[in-house]
C-alpha positions as a Markdown table, in Angstrom:
| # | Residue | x | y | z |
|---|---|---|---|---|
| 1 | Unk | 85.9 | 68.8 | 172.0 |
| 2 | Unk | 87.0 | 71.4 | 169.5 |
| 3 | Unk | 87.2 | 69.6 | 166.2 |
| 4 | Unk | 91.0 | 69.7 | 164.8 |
| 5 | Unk | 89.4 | 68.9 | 160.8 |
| 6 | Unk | 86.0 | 69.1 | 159.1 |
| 7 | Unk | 84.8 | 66.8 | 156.3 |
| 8 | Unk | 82.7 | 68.0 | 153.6 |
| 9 | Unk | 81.0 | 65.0 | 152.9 |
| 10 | Unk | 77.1 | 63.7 | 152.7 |
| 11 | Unk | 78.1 | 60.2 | 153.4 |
| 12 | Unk | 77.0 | 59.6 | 156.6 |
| 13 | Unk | 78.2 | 56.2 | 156.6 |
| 14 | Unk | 81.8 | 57.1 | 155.1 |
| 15 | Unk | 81.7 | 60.2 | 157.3 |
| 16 | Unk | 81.5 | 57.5 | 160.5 |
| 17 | Unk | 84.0 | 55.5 | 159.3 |
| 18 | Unk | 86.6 | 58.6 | 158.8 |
| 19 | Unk | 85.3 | 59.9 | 162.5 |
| 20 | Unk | 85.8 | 56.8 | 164.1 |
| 21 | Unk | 89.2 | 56.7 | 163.2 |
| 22 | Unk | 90.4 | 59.7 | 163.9 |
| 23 | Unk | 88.6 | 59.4 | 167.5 |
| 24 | Unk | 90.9 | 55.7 | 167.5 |
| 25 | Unk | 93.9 | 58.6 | 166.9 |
| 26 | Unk | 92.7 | 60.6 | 169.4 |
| 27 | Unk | 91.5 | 63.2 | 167.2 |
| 28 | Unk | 88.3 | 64.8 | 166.2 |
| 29 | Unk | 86.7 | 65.2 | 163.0 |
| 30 | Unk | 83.2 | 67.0 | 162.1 |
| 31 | Unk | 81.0 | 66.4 | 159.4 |
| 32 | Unk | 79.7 | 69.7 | 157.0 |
| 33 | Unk | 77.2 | 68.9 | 154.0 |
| 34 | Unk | 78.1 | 72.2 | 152.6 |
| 35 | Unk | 80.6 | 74.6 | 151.4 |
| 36 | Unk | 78.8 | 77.1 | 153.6 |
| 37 | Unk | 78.4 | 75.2 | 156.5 |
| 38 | Unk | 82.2 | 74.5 | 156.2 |
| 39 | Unk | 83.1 | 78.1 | 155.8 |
| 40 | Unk | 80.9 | 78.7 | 159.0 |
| 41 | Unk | 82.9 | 76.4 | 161.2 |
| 42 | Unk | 85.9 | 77.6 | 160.2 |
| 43 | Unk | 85.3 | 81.2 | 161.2 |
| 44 | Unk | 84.8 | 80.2 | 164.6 |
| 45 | Unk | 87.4 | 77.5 | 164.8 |
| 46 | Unk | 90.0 | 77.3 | 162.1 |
| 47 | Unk | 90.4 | 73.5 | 161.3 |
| 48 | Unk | 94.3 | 72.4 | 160.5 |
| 49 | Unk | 92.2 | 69.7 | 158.0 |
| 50 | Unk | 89.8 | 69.9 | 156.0 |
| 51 | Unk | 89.1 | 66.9 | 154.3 |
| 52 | Unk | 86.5 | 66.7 | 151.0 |
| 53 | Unk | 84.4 | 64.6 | 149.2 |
| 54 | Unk | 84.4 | 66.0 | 145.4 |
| 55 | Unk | 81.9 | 64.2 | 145.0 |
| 56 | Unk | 79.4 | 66.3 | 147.5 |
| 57 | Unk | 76.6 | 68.2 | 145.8 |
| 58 | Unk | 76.7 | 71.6 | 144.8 |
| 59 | Unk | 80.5 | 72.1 | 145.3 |
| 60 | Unk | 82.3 | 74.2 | 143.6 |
| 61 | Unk | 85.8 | 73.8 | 144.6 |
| 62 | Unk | 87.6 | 76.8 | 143.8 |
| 63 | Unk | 85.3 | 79.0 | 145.4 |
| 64 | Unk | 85.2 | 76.9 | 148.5 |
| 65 | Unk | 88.7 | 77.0 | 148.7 |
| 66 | Unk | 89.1 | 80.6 | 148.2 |
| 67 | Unk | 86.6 | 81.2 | 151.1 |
| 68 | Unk | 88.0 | 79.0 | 153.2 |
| 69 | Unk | 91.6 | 80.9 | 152.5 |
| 70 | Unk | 89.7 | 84.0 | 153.4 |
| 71 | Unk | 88.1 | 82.6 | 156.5 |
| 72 | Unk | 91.1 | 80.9 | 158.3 |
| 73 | Unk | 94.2 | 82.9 | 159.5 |
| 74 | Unk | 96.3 | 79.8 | 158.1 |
| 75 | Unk | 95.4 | 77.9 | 155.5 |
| 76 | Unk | 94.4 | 74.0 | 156.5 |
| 77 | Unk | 95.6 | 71.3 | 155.0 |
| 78 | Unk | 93.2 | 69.9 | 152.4 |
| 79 | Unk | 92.9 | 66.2 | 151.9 |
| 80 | Unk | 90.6 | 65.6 | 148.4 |
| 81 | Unk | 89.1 | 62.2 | 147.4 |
| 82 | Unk | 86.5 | 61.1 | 144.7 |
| 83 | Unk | 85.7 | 58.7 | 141.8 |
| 84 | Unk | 88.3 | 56.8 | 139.6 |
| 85 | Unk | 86.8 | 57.3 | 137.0 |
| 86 | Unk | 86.7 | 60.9 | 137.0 |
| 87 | Unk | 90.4 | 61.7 | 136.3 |
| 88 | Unk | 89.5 | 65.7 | 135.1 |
| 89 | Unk | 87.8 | 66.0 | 138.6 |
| 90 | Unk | 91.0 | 64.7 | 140.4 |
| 91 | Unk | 93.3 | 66.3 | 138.7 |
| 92 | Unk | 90.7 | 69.8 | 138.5 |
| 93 | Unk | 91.3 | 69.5 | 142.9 |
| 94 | Unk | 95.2 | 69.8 | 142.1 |
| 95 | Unk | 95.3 | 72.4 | 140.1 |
| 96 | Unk | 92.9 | 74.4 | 142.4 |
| 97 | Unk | 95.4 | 73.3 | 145.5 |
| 98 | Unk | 94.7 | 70.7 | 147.4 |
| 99 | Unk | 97.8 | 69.3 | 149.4 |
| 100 | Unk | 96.7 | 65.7 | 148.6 |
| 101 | Unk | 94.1 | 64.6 | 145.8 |
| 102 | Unk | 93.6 | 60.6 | 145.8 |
| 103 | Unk | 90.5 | 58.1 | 144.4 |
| 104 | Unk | 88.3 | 57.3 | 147.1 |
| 105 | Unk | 89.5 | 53.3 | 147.0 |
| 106 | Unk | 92.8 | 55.2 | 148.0 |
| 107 | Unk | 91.6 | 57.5 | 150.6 |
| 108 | Unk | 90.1 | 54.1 | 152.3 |
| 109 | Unk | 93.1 | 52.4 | 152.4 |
| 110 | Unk | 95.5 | 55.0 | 153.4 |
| 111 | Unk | 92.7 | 56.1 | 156.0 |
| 112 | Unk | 94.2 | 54.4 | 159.0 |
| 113 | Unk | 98.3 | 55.5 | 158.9 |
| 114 | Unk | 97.6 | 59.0 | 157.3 |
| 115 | Unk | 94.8 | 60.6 | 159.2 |
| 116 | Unk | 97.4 | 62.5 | 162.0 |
| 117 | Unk | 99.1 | 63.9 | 159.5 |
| 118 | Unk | 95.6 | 65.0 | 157.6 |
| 119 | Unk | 94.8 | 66.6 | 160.6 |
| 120 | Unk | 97.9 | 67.6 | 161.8 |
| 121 | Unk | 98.5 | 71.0 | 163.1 |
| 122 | Unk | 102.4 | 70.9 | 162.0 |
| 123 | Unk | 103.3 | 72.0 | 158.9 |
| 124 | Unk | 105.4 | 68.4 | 158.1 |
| 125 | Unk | 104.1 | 66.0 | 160.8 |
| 126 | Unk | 106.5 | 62.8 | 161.1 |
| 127 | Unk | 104.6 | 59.5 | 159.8 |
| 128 | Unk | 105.5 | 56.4 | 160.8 |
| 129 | Unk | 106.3 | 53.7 | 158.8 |
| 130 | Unk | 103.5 | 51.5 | 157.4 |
| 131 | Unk | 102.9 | 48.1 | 158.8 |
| 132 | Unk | 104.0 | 45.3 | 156.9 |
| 133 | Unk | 102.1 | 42.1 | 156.5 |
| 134 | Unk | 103.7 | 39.1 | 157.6 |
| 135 | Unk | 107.7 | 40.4 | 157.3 |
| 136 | Unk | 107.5 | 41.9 | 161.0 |
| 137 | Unk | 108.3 | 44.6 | 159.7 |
| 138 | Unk | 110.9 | 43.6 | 157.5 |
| 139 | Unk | 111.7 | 45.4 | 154.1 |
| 140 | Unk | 110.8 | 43.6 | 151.2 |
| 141 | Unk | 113.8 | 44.7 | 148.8 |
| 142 | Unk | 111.1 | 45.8 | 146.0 |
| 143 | Unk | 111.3 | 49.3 | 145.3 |
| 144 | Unk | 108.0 | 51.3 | 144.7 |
| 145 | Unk | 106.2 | 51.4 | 140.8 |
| 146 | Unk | 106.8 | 54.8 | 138.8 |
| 147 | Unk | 102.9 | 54.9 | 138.5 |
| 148 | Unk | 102.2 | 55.0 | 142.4 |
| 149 | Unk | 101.4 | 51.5 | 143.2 |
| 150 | Unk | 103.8 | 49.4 | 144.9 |
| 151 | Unk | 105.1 | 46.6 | 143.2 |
| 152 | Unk | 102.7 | 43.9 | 142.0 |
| 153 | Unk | 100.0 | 45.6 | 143.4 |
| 154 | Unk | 98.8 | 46.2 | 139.8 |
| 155 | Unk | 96.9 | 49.6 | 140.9 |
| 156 | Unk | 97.0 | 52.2 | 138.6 |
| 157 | Unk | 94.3 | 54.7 | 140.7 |
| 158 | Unk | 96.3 | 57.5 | 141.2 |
| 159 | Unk | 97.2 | 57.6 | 137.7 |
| 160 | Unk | 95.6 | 60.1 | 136.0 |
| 161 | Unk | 93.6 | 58.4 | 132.6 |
């Protein structure tokens, strides 16, 4: 099966979680330790994802990105993750372009309800609504935090520090 989205990751273990969910949403997801193996891939398939672990060694994002642009007749989506703590990092991946830039606590729990669209080949995929614990489904009434985190949920990860 022709992989719809590569992830540049060195995290084997990470890298199986991500893969096994996508398989669960009936899509495919490879694993590159490198910019260059990435850029490889993508010449011979161009991925509609790419997702990326800021973290991995050696990257330099903006010339990844820039090759990947160069190697892929339309540009992938590009789903970014890495440390909390390393706010410049996260908000470095935005500036160079990434469509979405999130901590990897984040990443984790959006994992599930978000991959399709990561690795969606339309431009806007439809997502459904999350799943609600214990209101069937039910709206709550409490409207989302300013700061990204839902009400009580006291998160402020994707805040930049």
């Amino acid at each position: 099966m022709t992989p719809q989205g590569l992830m540049l990751c060195d995290d084997l273990i990470f890298f199986s979680r991500v893969a096994g969910t996508a398989r669960a949403a009936g899509l495919s997801v490879r694993q590159v330790k490198s910019s260059a193996d990435a850029i490889s891939l993508a010449k011979q398939h161009a991925p509609s994802g790419v997702i990326v672990d800021l973290q991995n060694p050696g990257l330099d994002l903006l010339a990844f990105l820039a090759e990947l642009k160069a190697a892929c007749p339309v540009m992938p989506r590009i789903v970014a993750f890495g440390s909390h703590v390393e706010a410049d990092v996260l908000k470095a991946a935005r500036q160079a372009g990434c469509d979405r830039v999130m901590p990897r606590s984040q990443f984790a729990k959006e994992l599930e309800g978000a991959i399709g669209e990561w690795l969606s080949k339309e431009p806007n995929p439809p997502t459904p609504f999350p799943k609600k614990e214990g209101g069937a489904g039910k709206p709550s009434g409490l409207s989302p935090s300013p700061l990204g985190g839902g009400v009580g949920e006291g998160s402020s990860e994707d805040t930049p520090a």
